[in-house]
ROKE-213795 format. One record per residue: x, y, z of N, C-alpha, C in turn; residue number from 1; residue in one letter. Coordinates in steps of 0.2 Angstrom, whole numbers. Example, Ala and Ser with C-alpha at 12.3 -4.5 7.8 and 13.67 -1.06 7.14 Angstrom:
2
REC;66;-28;39;62;-22;39;66;-16;39;1;A $
REC;64;-11;35;68;-5;36;64;0;39;2;S $
END
This chain:
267
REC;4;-6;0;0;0;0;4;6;0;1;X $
REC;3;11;-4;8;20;-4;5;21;-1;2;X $
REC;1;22;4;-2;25;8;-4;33;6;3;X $
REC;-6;33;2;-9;40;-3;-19;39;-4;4;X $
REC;-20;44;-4;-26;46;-6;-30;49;-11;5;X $
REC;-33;48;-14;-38;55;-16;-42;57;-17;6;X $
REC;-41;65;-17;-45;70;-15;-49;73;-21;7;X $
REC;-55;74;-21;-57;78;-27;-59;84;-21;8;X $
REC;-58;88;-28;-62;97;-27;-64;101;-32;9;X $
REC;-69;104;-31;-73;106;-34;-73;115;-34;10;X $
REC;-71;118;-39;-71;127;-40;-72;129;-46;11;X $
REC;-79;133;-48;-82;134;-52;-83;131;-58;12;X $
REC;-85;123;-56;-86;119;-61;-81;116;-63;13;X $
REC;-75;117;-61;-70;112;-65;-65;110;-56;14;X $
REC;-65;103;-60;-62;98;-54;-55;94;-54;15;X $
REC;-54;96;-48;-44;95;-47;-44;87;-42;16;X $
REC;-40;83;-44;-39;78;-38;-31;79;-36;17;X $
REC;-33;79;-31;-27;79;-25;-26;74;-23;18;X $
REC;-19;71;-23;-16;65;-18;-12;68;-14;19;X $
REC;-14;64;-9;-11;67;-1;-10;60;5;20;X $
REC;-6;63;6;-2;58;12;-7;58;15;21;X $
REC;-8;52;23;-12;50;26;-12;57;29;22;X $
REC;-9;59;33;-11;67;37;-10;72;33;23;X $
REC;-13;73;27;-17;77;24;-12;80;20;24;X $
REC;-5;79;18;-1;85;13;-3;82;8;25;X $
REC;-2;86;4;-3;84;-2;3;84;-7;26;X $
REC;5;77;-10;12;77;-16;11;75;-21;27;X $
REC;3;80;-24;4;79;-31;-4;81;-35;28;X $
REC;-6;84;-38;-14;85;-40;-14;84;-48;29;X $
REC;-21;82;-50;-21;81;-56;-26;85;-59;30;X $
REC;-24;88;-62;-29;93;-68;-31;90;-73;31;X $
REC;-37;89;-72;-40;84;-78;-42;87;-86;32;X $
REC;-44;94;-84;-45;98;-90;-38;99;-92;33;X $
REC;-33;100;-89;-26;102;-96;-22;95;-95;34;X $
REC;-25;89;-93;-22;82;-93;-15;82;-91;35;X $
REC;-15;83;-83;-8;85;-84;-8;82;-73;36;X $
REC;-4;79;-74;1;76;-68;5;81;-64;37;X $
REC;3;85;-61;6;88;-57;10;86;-50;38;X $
REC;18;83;-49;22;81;-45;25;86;-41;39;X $
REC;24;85;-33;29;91;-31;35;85;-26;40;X $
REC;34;79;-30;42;76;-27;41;67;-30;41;X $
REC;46;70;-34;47;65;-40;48;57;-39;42;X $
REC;50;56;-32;52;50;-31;46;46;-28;43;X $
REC;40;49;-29;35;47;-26;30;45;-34;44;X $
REC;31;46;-42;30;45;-44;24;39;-44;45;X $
REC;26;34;-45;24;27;-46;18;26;-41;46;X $
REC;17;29;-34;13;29;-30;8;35;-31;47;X $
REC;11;39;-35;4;42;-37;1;41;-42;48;X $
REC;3;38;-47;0;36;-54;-4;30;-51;49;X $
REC;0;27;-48;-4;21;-45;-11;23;-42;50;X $
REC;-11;29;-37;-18;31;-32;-22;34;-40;51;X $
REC;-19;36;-43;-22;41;-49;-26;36;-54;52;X $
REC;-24;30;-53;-25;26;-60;-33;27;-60;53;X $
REC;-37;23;-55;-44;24;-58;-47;29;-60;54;X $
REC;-44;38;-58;-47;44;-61;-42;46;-68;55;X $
REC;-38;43;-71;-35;46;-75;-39;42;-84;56;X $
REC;-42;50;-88;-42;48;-93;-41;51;-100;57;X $
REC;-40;47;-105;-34;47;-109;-27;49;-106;58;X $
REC;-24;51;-110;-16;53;-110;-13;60;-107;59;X $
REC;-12;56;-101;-8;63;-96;-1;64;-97;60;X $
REC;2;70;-97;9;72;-94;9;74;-88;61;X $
REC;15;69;-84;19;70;-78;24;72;-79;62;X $
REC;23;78;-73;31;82;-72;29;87;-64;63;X $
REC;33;89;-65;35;95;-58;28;100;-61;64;X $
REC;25;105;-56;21;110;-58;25;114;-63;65;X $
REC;21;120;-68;25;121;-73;24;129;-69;66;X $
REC;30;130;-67;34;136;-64;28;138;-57;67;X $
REC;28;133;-52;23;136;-48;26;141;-43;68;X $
REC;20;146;-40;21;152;-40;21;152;-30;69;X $
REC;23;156;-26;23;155;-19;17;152;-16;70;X $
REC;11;157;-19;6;157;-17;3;148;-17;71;X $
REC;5;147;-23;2;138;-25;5;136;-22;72;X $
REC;11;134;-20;14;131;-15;13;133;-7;73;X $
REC;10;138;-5;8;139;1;2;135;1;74;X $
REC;-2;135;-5;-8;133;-4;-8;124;-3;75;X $
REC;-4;122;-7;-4;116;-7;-1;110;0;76;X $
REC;1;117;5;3;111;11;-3;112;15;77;X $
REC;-8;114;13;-15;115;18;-18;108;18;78;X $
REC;-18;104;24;-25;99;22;-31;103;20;79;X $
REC;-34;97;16;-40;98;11;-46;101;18;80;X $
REC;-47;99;23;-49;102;27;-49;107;29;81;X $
REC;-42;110;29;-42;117;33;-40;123;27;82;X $
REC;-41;119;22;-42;124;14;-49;126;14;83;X $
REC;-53;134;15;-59;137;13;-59;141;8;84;X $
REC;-54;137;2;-56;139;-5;-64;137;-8;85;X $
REC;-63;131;-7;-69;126;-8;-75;127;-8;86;X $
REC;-75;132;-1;-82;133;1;-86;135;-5;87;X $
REC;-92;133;-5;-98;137;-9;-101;143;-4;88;X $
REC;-102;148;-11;-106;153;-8;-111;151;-2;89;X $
REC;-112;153;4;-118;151;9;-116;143;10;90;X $
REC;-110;140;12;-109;135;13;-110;131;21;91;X $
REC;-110;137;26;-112;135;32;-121;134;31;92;X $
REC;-123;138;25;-131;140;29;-134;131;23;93;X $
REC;-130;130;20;-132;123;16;-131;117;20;94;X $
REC;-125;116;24;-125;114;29;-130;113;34;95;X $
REC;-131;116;35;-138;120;40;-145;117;38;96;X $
REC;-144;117;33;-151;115;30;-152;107;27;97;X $
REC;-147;106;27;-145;97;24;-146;94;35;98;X $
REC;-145;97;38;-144;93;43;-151;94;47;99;X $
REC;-155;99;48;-160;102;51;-164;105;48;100;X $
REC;-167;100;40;-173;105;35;-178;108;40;101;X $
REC;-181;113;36;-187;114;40;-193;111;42;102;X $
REC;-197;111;45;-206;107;44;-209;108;36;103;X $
REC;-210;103;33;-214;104;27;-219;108;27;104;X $
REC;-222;110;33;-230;112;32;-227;118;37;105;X $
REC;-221;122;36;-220;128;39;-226;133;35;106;X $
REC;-227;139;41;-232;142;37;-229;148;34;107;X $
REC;-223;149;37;-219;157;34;-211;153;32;108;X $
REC;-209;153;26;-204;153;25;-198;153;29;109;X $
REC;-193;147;28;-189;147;33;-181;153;30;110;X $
REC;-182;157;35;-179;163;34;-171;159;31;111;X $
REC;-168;154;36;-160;152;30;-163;150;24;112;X $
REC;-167;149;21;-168;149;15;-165;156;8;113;X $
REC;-170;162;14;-171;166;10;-161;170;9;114;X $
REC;-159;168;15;-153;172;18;-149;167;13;115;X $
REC;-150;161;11;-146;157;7;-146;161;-1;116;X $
REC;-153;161;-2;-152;165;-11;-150;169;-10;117;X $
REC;-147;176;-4;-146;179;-3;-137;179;-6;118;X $
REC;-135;173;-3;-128;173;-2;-125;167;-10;119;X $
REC;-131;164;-9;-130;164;-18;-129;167;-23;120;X $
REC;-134;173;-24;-133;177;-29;-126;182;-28;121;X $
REC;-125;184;-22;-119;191;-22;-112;187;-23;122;X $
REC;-113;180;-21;-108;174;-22;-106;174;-28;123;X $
REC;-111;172;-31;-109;171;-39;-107;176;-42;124;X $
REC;-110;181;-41;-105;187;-45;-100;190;-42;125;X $
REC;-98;189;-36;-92;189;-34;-87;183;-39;126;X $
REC;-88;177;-40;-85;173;-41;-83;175;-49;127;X $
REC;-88;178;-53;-87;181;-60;-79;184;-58;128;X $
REC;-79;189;-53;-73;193;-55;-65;190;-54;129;X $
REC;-67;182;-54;-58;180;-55;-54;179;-59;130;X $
REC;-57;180;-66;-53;182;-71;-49;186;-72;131;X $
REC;-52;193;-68;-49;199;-67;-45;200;-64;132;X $
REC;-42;196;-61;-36;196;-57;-39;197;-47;133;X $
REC;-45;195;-45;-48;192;-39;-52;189;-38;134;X $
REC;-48;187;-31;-51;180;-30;-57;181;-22;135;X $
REC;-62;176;-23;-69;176;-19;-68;171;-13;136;X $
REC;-68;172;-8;-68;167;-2;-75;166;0;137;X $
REC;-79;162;4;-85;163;4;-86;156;11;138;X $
REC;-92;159;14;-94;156;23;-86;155;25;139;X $
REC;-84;161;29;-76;160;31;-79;160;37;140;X $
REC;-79;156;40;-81;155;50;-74;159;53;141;X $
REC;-79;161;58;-75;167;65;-77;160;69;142;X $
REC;-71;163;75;-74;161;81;-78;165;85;143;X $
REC;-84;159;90;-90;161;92;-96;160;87;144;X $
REC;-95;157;82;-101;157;79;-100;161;72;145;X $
REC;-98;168;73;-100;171;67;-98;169;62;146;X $
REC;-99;175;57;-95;171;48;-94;176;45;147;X $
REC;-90;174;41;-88;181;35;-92;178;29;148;X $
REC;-96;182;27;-102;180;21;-97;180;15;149;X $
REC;-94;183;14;-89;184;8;-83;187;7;150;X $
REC;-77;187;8;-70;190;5;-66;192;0;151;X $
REC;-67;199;-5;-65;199;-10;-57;202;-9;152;X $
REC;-54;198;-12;-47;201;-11;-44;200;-22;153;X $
REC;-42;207;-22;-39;210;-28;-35;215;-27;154;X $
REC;-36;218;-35;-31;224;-35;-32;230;-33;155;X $
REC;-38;230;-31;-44;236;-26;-41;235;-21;156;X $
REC;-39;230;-16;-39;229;-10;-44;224;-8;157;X $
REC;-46;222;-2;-46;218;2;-55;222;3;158;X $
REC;-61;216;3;-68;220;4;-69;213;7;159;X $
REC;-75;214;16;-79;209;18;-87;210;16;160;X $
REC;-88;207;10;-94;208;9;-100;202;13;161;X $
REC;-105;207;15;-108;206;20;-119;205;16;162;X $
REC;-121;199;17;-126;200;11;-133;200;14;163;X $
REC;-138;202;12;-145;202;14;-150;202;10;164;X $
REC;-156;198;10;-160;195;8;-164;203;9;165;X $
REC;-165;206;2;-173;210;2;-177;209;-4;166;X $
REC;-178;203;-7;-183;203;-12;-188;206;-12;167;X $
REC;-189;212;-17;-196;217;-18;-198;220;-14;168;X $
REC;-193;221;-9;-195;225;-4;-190;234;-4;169;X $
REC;-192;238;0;-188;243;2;-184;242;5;170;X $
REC;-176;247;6;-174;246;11;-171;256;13;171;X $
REC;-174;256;19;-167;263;21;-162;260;25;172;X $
REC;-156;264;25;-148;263;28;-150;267;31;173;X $
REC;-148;268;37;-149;275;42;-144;273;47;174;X $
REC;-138;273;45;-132;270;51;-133;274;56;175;X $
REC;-135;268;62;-129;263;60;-136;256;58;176;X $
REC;-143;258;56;-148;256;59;-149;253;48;177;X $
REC;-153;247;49;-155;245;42;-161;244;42;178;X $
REC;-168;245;38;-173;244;39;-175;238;32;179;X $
REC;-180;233;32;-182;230;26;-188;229;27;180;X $
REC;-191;232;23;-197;230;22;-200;233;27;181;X $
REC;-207;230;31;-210;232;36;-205;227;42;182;X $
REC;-201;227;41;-195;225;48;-195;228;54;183;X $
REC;-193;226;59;-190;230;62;-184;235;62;184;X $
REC;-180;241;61;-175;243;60;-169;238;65;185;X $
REC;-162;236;62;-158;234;64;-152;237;63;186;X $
REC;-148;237;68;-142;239;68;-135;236;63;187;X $
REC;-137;233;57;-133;228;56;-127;231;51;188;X $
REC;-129;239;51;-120;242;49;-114;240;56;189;X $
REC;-114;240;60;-114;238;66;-107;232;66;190;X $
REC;-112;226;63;-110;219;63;-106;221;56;191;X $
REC;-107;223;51;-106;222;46;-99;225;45;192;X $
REC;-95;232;49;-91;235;53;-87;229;54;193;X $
REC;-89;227;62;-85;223;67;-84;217;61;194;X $
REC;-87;213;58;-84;209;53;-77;209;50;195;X $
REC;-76;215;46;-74;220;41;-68;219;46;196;X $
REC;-67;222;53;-60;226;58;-58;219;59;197;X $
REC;-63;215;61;-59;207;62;-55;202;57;198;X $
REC;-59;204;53;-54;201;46;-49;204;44;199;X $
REC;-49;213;45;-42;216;45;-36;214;51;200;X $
REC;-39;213;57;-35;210;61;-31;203;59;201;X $
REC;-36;198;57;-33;193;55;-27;192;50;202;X $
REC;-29;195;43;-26;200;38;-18;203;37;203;X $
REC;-21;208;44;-15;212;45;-13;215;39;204;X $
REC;-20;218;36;-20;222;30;-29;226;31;205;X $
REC;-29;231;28;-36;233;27;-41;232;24;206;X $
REC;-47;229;27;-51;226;24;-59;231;24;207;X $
REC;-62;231;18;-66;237;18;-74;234;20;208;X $
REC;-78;236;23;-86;234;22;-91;236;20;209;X $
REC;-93;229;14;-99;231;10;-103;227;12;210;X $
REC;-110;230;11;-118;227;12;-118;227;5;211;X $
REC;-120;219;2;-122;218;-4;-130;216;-2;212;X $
REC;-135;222;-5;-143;220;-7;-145;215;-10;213;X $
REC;-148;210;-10;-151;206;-15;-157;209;-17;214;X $
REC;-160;209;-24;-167;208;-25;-169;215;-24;215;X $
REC;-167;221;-21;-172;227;-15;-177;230;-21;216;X $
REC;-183;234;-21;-186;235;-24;-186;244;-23;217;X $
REC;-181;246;-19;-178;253;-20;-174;252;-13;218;X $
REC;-170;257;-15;-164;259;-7;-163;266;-6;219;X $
REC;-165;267;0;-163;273;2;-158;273;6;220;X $
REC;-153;280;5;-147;280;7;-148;287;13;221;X $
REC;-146;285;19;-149;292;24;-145;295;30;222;X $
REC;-139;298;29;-134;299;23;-130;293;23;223;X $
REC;-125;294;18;-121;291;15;-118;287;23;224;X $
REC;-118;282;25;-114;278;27;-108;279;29;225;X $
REC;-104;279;38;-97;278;38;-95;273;36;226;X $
REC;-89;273;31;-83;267;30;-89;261;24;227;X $
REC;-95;259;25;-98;254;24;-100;255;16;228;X $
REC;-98;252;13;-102;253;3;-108;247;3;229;X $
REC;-114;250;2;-119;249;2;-119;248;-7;230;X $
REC;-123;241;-8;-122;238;-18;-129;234;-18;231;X $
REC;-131;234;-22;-135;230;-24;-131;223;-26;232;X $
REC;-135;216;-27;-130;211;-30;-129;211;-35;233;X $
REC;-132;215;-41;-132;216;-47;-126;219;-50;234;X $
REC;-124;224;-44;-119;230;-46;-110;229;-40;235;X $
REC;-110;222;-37;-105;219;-34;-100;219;-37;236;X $
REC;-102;219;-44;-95;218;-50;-91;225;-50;237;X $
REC;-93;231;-48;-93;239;-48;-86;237;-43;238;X $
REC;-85;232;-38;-79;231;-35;-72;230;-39;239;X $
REC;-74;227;-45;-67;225;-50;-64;234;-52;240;X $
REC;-68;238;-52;-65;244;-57;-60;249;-50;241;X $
REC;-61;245;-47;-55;249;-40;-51;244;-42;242;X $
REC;-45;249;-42;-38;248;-42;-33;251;-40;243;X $
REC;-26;248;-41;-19;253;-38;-19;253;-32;244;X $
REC;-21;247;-29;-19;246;-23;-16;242;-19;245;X $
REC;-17;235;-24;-12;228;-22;-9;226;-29;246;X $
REC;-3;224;-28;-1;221;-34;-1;215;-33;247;X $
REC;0;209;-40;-2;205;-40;1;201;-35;248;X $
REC;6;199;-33;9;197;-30;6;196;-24;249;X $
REC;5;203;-21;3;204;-16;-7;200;-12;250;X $
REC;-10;202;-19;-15;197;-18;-15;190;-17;251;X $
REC;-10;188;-21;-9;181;-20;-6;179;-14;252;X $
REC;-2;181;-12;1;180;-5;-4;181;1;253;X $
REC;-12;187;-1;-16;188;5;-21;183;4;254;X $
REC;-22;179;-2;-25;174;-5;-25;168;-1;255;X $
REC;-19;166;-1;-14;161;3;-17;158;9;256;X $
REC;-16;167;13;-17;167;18;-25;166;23;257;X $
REC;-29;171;16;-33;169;17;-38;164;18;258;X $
REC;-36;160;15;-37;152;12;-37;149;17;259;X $
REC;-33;148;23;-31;144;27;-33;145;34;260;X $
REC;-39;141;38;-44;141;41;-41;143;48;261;X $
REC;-33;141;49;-31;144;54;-31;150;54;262;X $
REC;-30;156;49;-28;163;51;-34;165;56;263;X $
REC;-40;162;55;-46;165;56;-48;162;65;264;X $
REC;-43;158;68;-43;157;73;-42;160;78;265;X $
REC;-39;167;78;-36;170;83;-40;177;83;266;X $
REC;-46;178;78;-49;186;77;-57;184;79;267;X $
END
C-alpha cells in the first residue's frame, strides 16, 4: 500500500484531484482539463499514478508543476480540510439545511432559506470577478459562531462583503440602523463594521465593508454611510474597477493566507 489518497475538489465547475499523504499533505494533484500530472516530489511517482490510475483519462503528462508560484505552493501544504477555498457561496447556511430541514408544512418561509439565495446570488457574482485578477472566499467562520459572508481580495484591496435578503421589498440605511421592508430597524451596519475590523486584524492588512442588497425593490441611502459601501447584487461587479492598490503578488500572497482556516482562529 503507498499510503496516498484522493481527494477531489470542486471550484467553479472544474475539478482537481489531489493525492495526499495519510495526514493530509498533499504530493501531487491532477488537472483533468489540461491532462496533466502535477508532482511536487518526483520520487513518489509510481505511488501516485498508481492512487491516480482509476481517475486518469486518456493521456496525461507528468512532471513538476510548470513554474509554480509562492502562493500555490503555500496553498498546497494545507490539508483539504483546513483549505476554505472550496467553500460554496452560503456553505455553512447549506450545511444547515441538509442537517436540520425545516417542517414541510411551515407556514412562513424558513428565513435560511431566504438568507441562502441571498448569499448565492452576491456569491456568484463575486466569483465572476476571478478572471480579473480576484479572488472570492465565501462562509469563512470566526470564532463564536460568526462568519464572514464573503472576502474579495484584488487589485482594489481587500472587501468583507456582507449579504441580505430583500426581495421586492424597500430598504433605508440609516447608520448605524438598516430597515427591510415592514421589519423592524436593525443595527446591522454595526455587525457588518466589526466583521470588516476582524478580518483586518486577522489579515494584518485593510479590509473594507460592503452590504451587498439582494433583490431590493428601492434603497434609500440616509446619509451616506461611515466606511460601509452599500451595492445591490447586481452591481457587486462595480468592486473589479477599483484599483492601484495591491499588486499581484501581493493578492496572492493575501489569498494564501486567506485560504487557510487557521488565520481566522485568533480574530
Amino acid at each position: 500500500m503507498s499510503g496516498l489518497r484522493v481527494v477531489p475538489t470542486w471550484r467553479h465547475g472544474q475539478e482537481r484531484l489531489y493525492v495526499c499523504h495519510t495526514d493530509g499533505r498533499n504530493v501531487a494533484w491532477y488537472d483533468r482539463d489540461a491532462g496533466r500530472v502535477n508532482l511536487l516530489s518526483d520520487d513518489r511517482r509510481e505511488d501516485v499514478l498508481d492512487a491516480l490510475g482509476p481517475f486518469l483519462t486518456g493521456p496525461v503528462t507528468v512532471g513538476p508543476p510548470p513554474v509554480p508560484t509562492p502562493a500555490e505552493l503555500a496553498r498546497l501544504t494545507l490539508h483539504p480540510d483546513d483549505d476554505l477555498a472550496p467553500n460554496r457561496p452560503g456553505e455553512a447556511l447549506q450545511i444547515a439545511l441538509d442537517r436540520d430541514p425545516a417542517a414541510p408544512h411551515r407556514l412562513r418561509p424558513d428565513p435560511r432559506r431566504r438568507a441562502l439565495a441571498a448569499e448565492l446570488a452576491v456569491g456568484e457574482a463575486l466569483d465572476e470577478l476571478e478572471g480579473a485578477g480576484w479572488h472570492a472566499l465565501h462562509s469563512v467562520p470566526l470564532p463564536g459562531g460568526d462568519r464572514l459572508h464573503h472576502l474579495v481580495i484584488g487589485p482594489g484591496g481587500l472587501f468583507a462583503v456582507h449579504s441580505l435578503y430583500a426581495r421586492k421589498q424597500r430598504v433605508l440605511v440609516a447608520d448605524p440602523m438598516v430597515t427591510v421592508g415592514r421589519r423592524e430597524p436593525s443595527p446591522l451596519l454595526r455587525r457588518v463594521r466589526s466583521v470588516a475590523d476582524r478580518a483586518s486584524y486577522a489579515l494584518t492588512a485593510e479590509v473594507h465593508p460592503v452590504l451587498a442588497l439582494f433583490g431590493p425593490s428601492k434603497v434609500s441611502v440616509e446619509p451616506p454611510p461611515r466606511e460601509v459601501r452599500v451595492l445591490q447584487d447586481t452591481d457587486v461587479s462595480s468592486l473589479a474597477r477599483t484599483g492601484g492598490v495591491l499588486k499581484p503578488a501581493d493578492v496572492e500572497a493575501l489569498h494564501a493566507m486567506a485560504r487557510a482556516r487557521g488565520t481566522w482562529g485568533r480574530v
